[in-house]
N, C-alpha and C positions, 0 to 999 in steps of 0.2 A: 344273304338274299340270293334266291335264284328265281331270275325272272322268266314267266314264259308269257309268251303270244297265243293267245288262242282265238281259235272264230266260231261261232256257234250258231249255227243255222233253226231256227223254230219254225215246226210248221210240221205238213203230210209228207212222210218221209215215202217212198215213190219204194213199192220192193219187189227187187229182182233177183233173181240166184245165177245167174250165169256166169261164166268166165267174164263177163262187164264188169263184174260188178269189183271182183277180188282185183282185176287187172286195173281199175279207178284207183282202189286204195295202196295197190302196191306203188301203180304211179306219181301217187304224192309222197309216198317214204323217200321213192328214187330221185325225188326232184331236190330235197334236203340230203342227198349219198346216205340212204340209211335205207336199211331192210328191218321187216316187222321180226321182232325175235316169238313174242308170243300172241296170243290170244284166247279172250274169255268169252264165254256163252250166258246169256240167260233165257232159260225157258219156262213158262209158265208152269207150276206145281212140280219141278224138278230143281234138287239140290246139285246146281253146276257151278257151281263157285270157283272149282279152282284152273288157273292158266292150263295153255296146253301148247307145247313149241307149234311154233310156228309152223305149217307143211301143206301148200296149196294138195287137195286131193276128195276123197270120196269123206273122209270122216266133217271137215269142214263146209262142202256142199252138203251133205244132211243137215248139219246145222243150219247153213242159211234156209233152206226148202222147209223147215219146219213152222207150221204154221202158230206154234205158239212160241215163238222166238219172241224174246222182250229186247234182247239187246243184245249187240257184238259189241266187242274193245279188240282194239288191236294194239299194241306196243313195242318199241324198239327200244333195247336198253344197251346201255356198253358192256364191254364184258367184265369186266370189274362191279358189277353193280349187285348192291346189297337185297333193296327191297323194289319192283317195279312198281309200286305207287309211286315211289318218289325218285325214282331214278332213271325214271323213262327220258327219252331222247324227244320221243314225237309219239304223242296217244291221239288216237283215235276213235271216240263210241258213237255209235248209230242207235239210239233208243226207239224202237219203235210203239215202246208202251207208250211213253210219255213225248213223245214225237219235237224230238231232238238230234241233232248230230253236232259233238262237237271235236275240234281239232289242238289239240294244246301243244301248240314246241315248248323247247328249249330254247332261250333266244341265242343260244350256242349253234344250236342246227339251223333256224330259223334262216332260209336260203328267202332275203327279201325281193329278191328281182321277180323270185317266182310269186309271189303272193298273190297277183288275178290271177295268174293259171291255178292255183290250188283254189283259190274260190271256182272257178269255172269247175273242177272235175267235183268239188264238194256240191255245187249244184245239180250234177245229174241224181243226184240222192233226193232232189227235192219238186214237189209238188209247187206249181209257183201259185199264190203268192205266198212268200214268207219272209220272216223276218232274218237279218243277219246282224250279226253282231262283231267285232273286230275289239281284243281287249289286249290290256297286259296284265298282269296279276303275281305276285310273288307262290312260287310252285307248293310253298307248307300251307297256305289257305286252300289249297285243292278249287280250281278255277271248274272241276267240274259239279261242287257243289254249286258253283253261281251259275251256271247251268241248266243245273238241275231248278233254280229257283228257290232252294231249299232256303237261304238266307240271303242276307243282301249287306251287312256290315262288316265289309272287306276293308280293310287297312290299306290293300296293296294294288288295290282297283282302279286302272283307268281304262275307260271307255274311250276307244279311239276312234273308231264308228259305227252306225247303229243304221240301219237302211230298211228298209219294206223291198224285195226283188220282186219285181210286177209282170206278169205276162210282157214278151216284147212292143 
């Protein structure tokens, strides 16, 4: 079993391309002592499938500034590690097709003091209101197909909280 934590925010994902936005996500890697090793793109009617190391600069600001961006990932893996679907430390996707964002540790990484501050910078990604979510799930059922919505008969699923975030 390897269990992860994840939180997954539903709703209008709010998009920005500035230094805000990369400096958001690196600051939840750094709050669990971990840097993002890679990241993946998807854009609409473009084959971008595969990783690309990690390198804040001009090739990843086009990415974000393109208007037909479906989705970033970001991922930290160890160095020993086989495959980044499953070997990630702390993933990260922002889907803005399907207007999602969600956050999966390792419960190995999983730094719990920080947990409202990682909700806090995970909300500047969001239009309020939305839904958030707080789970555990074992990492081989892939917590971001439950996410995604795609299924719902997880073995390894608990719902730890489920909340609506409302204008203050």
């Amino acid at each position: 079993m390897m269990e992860t934590i994840s939180i997954t925010n539903r709703g209008s994902i709010r998009k920005f391309v500035d230094d805000v936005f990369i400096d958001t996500i690196e600051n939840i890697y750094a709050l669990c002592d971990l840097k993002i090793s890679y990241y993946g793109v998807s854009i609409a009617y473009k084959n971008t499938g595969q990783l690309k190391k990690y390198k804040r600069g001009k090739i990843l600001h086009n990415y974000l500034s393109n208007n037909e961006l479906e989705r970033i990932n970001f991922f930290s893996v160890p160095d020993d590690f086989v495959t980044v679907a499953y070997d990630y430390l702390l993933s990260i996707s922002i889907n803005y097709k399907n207007n999602y964002i969600i956050a999966t540790f390792d419960e190995n990484v999983m730094n719990h003091e920080c947990i409202e501050e990682i909700k806090t910078l995970l909300d500047t990604f969001m239009e309020k209101p939305y839904m958030q979510e707080m789970y555990t799930m074992d990492k081989e059922e892939t917590p971001l197909l439950y996410a995604m919505g795609i299924k719902n008969d997880f073995k390894t699923l608990k719902i730890l909280s489920s909340e609506a975030v409302k204008e203050d």
